[in-house]
N, C-alpha and C positions, 0 to 999 in steps of 0.2 A: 634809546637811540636806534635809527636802524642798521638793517643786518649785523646785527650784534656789537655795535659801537658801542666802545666808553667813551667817554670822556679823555681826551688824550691829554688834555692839559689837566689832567687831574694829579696830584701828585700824593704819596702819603704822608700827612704833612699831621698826624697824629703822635703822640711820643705812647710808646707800651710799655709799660716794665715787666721784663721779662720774668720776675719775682713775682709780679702780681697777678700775673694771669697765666705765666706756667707753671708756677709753685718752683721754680730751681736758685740757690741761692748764688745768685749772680749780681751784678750790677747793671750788666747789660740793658740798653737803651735800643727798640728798635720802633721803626716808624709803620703807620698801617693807614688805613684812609678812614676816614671820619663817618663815611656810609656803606651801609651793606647795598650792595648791587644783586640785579639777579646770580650773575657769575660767580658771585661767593660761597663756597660750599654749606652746606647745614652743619648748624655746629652738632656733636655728638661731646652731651655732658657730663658722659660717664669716660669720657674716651682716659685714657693711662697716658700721657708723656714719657718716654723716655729719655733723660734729659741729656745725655750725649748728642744722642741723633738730634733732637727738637734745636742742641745748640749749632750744629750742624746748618742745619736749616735756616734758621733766623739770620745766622751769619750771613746765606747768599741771599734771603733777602734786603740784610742792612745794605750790603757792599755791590750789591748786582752782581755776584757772583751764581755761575752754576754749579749744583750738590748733587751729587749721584750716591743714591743710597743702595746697596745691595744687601741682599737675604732672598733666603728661599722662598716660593710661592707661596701667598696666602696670610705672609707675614706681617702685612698691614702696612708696607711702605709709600702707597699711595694714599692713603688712608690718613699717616702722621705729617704728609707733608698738608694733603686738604685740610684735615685740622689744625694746624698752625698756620693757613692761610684764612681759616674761617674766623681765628678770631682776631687778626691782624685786620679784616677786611678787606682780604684782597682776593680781588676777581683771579681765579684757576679753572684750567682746563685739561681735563684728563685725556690723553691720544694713546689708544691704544694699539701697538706695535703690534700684538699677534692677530691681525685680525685682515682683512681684507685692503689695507689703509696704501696707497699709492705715492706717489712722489708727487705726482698731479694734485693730489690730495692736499698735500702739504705745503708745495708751490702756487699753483696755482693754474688757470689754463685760460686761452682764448674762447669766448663767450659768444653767441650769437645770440643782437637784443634787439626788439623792435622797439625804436626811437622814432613818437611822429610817425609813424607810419611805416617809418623806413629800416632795416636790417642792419644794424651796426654791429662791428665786430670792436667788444672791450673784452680789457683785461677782468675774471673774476679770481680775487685772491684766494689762495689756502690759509689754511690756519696760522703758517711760520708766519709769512709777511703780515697779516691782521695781530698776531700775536706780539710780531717786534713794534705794532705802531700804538698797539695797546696795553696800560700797564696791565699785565696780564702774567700770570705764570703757569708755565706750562708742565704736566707731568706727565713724559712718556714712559709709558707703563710698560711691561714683560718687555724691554729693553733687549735679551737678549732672540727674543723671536722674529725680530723687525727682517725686514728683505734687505739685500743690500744695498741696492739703487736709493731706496729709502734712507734706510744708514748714510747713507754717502752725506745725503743733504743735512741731515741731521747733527753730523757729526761737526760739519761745517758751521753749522750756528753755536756748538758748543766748545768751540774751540774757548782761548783766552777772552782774544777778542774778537770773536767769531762774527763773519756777517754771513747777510745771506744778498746776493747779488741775482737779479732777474736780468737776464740779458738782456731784453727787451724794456729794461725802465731805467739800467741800473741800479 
C-alpha cells in the first residue's frame, strides 16, 4: 500500500499459543495476523526468550496495553520485543530516541504539494499519527536519551488512555 499503509481494517485474528511458539509453559492465548508484511521484523531462530519479559510483552500485545522494558544498553530489549512481534506477525517499528528525531518528526508538519499544477498546502503525518491509524507497534528505543519536547509528546500517547490530539485535525 502506499506510503507505508497497512491495511487498517486488518485485524489479528490469528490464535498463537503461547506454549507453542515460545516454549513457556503457560496457557496463554494471544492473537497475531495471518500474513507476514514488509514491516514485520526478520525472524532470528536462534534468538533465547526470556519468559518473564516475553510474558510481559504478549500481555500488551493481547490487551492493547503499553510494556516498557528497562536494562542496560545492548541488552537486547528491542531485539525481544521485535522477535515476539516477528512471530506474532505484527508489523513494528523501531524510533530511535538518541538520535537526531524531532517532534515534527513524530507529529507531523505542513507540506507543500504540487496538485494539478497547483501548490497546495496538506498535512504530511509522523510516525505517532500513521502508527495509531495502523496496527502497528511501536518501539522507542534508548528511551532515556529522547529530547524533552519529544518526551512530552510521547509520554502523551503513552499514557492509560493516551491520545495524541493534532490541533489542526483534532
Amino acid at each position: 500500500m502506499a506510503d507505508g499503509m497497512i491495511d487498517i481494517n486488518a485485524k489479528p485474528t490469528e490464535e498463537i499459543s503461547v506454549r507453542e511458539v515460545f516454549g513457556i509453559d503457560t496457557d496463554m492465548i494471544v492473537h497475531g495476523f495471518p500474513d507476514r508484511t514488509d514491516r514485520v521484523p526478520e525472524m532470528d531462530s536462534t534468538y533465547k526468550f526470556d519468559p518473564d519479559t516475553t510474558l510481559a510483552i504478549l500481555a500488551g500485545f493481547r490487551n492493547n496495553r503499553r510494556v516498557m522494558i528497562q536494562g542496560y544498553h545492548g541488552t537486547g530489549k528491542s531485539t525481544h520485543i521485535e522477535q515476539v512481534a516477528c512471530r506474532l506477525n505484527w508489523p513494528c517499528v523501531r524510533v530511535n530516541l538518541d538520535s537526531h528525531i524531532s517532534r515534527i518528526d513524530l507529529i507531523g508538519k505542513d507540506a507543500i504539494k504540487l496538485i494539478d499544477g497547483k501548490q497546495v498546502t496538506t498535512f504530511q503525518e509522523g510516525i505517532l499519527p500513521w502508527a495509531l491509524r495502523n496496527p502497528t507497534a511501536i518501539v522507542f528505543d534508548e528511551y532515556d536519551a529522547g529530547r524533552a519536547d519529544v518526551m512530552f509528546v510521547i509520554k502523551r500517547v503513552l499514557e492509560h488512555d493516551g491520545k495524541l490530539t493534532l490541533l489542526d485535525q483534532n
